[in-house]
C-alpha positions in Angstrom: 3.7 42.3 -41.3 3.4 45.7 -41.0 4.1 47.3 -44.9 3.9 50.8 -46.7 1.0 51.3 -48.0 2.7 53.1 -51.2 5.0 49.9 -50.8 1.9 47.6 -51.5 0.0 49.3 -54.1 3.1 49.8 -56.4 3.6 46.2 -56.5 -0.3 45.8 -57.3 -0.4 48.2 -59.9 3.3 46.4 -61.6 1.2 43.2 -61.4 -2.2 44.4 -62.4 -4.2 43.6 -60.2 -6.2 45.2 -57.4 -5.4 45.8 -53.5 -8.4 45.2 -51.2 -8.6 48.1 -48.9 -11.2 47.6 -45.4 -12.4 49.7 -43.0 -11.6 48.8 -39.6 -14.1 50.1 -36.7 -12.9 47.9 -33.8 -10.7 45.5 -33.0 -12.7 42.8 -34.7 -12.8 44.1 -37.9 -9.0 44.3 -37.7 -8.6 40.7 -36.9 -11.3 39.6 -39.4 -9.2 41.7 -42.3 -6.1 40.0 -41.6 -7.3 36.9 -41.0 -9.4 37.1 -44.3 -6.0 38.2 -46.4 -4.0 35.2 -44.8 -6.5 33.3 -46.1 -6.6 34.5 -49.8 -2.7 35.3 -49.5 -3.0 38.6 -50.6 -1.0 41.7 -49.1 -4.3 44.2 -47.3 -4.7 47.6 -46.3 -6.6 48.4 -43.3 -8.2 51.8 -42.8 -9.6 54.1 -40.1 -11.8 56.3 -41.5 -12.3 60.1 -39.6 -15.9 59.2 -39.0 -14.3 56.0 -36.6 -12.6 58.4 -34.7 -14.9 60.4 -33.9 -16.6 56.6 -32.9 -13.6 56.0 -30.7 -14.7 59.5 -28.8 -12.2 61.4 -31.2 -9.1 59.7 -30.1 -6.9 58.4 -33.0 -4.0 56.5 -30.5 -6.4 53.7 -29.0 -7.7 52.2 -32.4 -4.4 52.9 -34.1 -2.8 51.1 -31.8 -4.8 47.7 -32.3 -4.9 47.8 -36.0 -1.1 48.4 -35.8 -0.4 45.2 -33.6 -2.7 43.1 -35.3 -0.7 44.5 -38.6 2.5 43.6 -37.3 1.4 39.7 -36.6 -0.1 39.1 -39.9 1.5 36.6 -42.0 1.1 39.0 -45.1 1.6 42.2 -45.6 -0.4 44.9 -43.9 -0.7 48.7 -44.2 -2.4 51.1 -42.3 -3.7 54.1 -43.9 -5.7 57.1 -42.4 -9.2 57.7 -44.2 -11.1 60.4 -45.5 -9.6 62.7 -43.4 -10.6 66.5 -43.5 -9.0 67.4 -40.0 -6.0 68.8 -40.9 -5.1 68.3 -37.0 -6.1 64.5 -37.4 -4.0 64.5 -40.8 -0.6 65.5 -39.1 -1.5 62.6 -36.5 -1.3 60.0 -38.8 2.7 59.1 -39.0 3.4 59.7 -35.4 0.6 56.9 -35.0 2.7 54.1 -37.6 0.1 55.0 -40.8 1.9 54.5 -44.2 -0.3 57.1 -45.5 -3.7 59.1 -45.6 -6.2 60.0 -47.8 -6.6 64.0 -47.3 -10.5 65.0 -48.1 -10.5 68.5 -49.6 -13.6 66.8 -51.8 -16.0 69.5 -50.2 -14.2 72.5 -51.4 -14.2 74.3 -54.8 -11.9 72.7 -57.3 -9.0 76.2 -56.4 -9.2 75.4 -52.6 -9.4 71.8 -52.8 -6.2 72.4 -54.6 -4.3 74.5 -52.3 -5.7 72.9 -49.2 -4.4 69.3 -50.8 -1.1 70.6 -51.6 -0.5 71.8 -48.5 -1.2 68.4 -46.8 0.9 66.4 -49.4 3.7 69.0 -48.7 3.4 67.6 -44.8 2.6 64.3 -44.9 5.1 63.5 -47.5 7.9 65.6 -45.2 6.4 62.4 -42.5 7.1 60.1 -45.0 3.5 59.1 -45.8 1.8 58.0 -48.8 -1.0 61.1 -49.8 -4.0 59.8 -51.1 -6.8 62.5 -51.8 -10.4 62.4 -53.8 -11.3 64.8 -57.2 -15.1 64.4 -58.2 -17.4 63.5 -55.7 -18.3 60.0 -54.5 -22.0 59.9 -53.1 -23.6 58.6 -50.0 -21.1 59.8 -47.7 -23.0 62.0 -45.5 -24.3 64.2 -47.4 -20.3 65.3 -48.1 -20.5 63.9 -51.8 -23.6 64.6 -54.1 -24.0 62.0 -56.5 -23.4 61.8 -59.9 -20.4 64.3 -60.7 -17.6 62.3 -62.2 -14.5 63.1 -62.2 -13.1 65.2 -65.3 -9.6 63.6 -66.8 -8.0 66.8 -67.8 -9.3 68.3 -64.4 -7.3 65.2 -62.4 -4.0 65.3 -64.3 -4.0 68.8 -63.1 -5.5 68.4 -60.2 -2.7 65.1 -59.2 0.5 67.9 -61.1 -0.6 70.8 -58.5 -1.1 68.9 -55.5 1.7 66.1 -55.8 -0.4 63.7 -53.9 0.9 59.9 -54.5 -2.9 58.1 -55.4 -6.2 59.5 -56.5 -9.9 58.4 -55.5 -11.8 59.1 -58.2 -16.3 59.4 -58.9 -16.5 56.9 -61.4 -19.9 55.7 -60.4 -20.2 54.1 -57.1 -21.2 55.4 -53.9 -20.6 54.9 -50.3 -22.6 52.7 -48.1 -24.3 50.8 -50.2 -26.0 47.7 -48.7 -26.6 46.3 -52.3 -24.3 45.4 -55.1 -26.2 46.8 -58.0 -24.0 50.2 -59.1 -22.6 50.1 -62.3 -19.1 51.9 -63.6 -18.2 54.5 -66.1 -15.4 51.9 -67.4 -14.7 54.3 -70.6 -14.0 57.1 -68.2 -11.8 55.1 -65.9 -9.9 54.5 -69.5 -9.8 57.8 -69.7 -8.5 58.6 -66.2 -5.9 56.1 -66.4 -4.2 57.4 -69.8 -4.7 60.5 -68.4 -3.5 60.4 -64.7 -0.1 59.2 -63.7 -0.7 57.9 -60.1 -2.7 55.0 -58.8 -6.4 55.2 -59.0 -8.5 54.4 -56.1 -12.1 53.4 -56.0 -14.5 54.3 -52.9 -17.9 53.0 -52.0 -16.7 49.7 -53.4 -19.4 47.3 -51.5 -22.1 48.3 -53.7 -20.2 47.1 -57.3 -20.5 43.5 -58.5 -17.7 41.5 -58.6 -17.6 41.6 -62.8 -17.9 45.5 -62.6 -14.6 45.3 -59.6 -12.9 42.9 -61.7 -13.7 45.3 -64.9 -12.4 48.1 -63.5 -9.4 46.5 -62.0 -8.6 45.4 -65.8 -9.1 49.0 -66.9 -6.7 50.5 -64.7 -8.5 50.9 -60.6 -5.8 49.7 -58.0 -7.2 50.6 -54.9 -9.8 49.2 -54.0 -11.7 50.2 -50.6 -14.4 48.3 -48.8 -16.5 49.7 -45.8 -20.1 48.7 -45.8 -20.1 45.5 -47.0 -18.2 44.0 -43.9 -20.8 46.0 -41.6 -23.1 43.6 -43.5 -21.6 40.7 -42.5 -21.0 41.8 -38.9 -24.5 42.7 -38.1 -26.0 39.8 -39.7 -24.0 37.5 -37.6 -24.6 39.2 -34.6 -28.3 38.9 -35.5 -28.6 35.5 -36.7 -26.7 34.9 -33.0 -28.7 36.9 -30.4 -32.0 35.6 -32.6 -30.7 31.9 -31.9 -30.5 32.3 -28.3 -32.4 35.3 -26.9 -30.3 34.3 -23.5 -27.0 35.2 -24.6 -25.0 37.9 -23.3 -21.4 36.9 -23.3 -20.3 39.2 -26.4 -17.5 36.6 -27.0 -20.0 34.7 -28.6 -21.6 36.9 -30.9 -18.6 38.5 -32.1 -16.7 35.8 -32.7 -19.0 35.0 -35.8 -19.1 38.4 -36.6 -15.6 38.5 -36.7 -15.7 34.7 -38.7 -18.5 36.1 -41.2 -16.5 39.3 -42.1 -12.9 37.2 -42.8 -14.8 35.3 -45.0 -16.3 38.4 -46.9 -12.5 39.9 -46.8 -11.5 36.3 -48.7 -14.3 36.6 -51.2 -13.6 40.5 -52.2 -9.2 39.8 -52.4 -9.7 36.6 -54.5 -12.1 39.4 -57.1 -9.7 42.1 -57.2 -6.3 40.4 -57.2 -7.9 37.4 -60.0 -9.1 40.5 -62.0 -5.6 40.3 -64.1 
């Protein structure tokens, strides 16, 4: 069933444990998400990313539109969020598409812009009713966008979270995005830190490169959020090769993407039974 997103990570964070967070790309990965949290009966949030507009030739209604329905069947709660966005024209898309909320990117600018251009966003989205998610540090491998190793500052984010009134906050912790190995290792005294010091929910990006003991670890030290991109690419091309390496004859894409589709619900179970168990 379609769900808040604010809705589902408030009753995480009272239970302490983690909500899995995927990105969806196409339809499959939609399907594969849901069907992976019906599995592990765990509430889900599925997320399009900016960068998958722009796949989907820079039209949000399309992809929105499939991730929504497949939301609304689900036999557990679903939400739909709107990710790394820095299009502020993409941003004020978001509710009139059925997203529960939206991470607003401002992560480029200097700390004072990041700041005014964020508040400004919250100031709209929330007036939409959406959830406001936005990022303070940088997170790297993201396109050159984030530059690796610059952790986010506690005093910095419980002023950043006081001026901006944004609902959750991705913070650099030590992870990076697109990672096809899970060898990165978290700062878990500074997420200690960040929690005592920062009032919202915490989100952590570039999950699919952290070991499940480092997830569950930050879970326990106060990470909610937890958002997972590459890792189900992984799966999905691997069963796509594995498929068309079988039988170089095969052409009906039904094929082939159903155990892509099959290999990703399965990763989805996996990474919900770490984050929720974390507790």
């Amino acid at each position: 069933m379609l769900t808040p997103t604010g809705e589902i990570v408030a009753e995480a964070r009272r239970r302490g444990v983690g909500v899995g967070a995927f990105n969806v790309i196409t339809v499959e990965h939609a399907e594969a998400i849901v069907t992976g949290a019906e599995a592990a009966g765990c509430a889900v949030v599925l997320q399009i990313s900016e960068n998958a507009v722009r796949f989907h030739h820079g039209r949000l209604g399309p992809i929105a539109a499939a991730a929504r329905s497949v939301a609304q069947l689900a036999g557990v709660p679903v939400g739909l969020h709107l990710d790394h966005v820095e299009s502020d024209e993409l941003f004020d898309q978001a509710a009139g598409n059925g997203f529960g909320s939206a991470m607003y990117d401002a992560s480029r600018l200097a700390y004072d812009d990041n700041v005014a251009a964020t508040a400004q966003a919250a100031r709209r989205g929330h007036a939409c009713g959406l959830w406001v998610e936005s990022e303070l540090g940088e997170v790297g491998g993201k396109d050159g966008a984030h530059a690796a190793g610059v952790r986010t500052d506690p005093g910095e984010a419980a002023a950043y979270v006081a001026a901006t009134g944004v609902d959750a906050l991705a913070v650099a912790v030590g992870s990076s995005h697109a990672m096809t190995s899970r060898v990165a290792r978290l700062d878990h005294e500074l997420i200690a830190r960040l929690r005592a010091a920062v009032a919202v929910p915490l989100v952590l990006h570039g999950s699919s490169g952290v070991p499940d003991d480092e997830l569950r670890a930050a879970v326990r030290g106060g990470l909610v959020k937890i958002n997972i991109g590459t890792a189900l690419n992984v799966a999905f091309t691997g069963a796509i090769r594995t498929a068309i390496s079988a039988n170089a004859g095969l052409v009906d894409p039904r094929k082939y993407l159903r155990e892509a589709r099959n290999e990703m619900a399965a990763m989805v179970t996996r990474a919900l039974h770490t984050v929720t168990l974390a507790a």
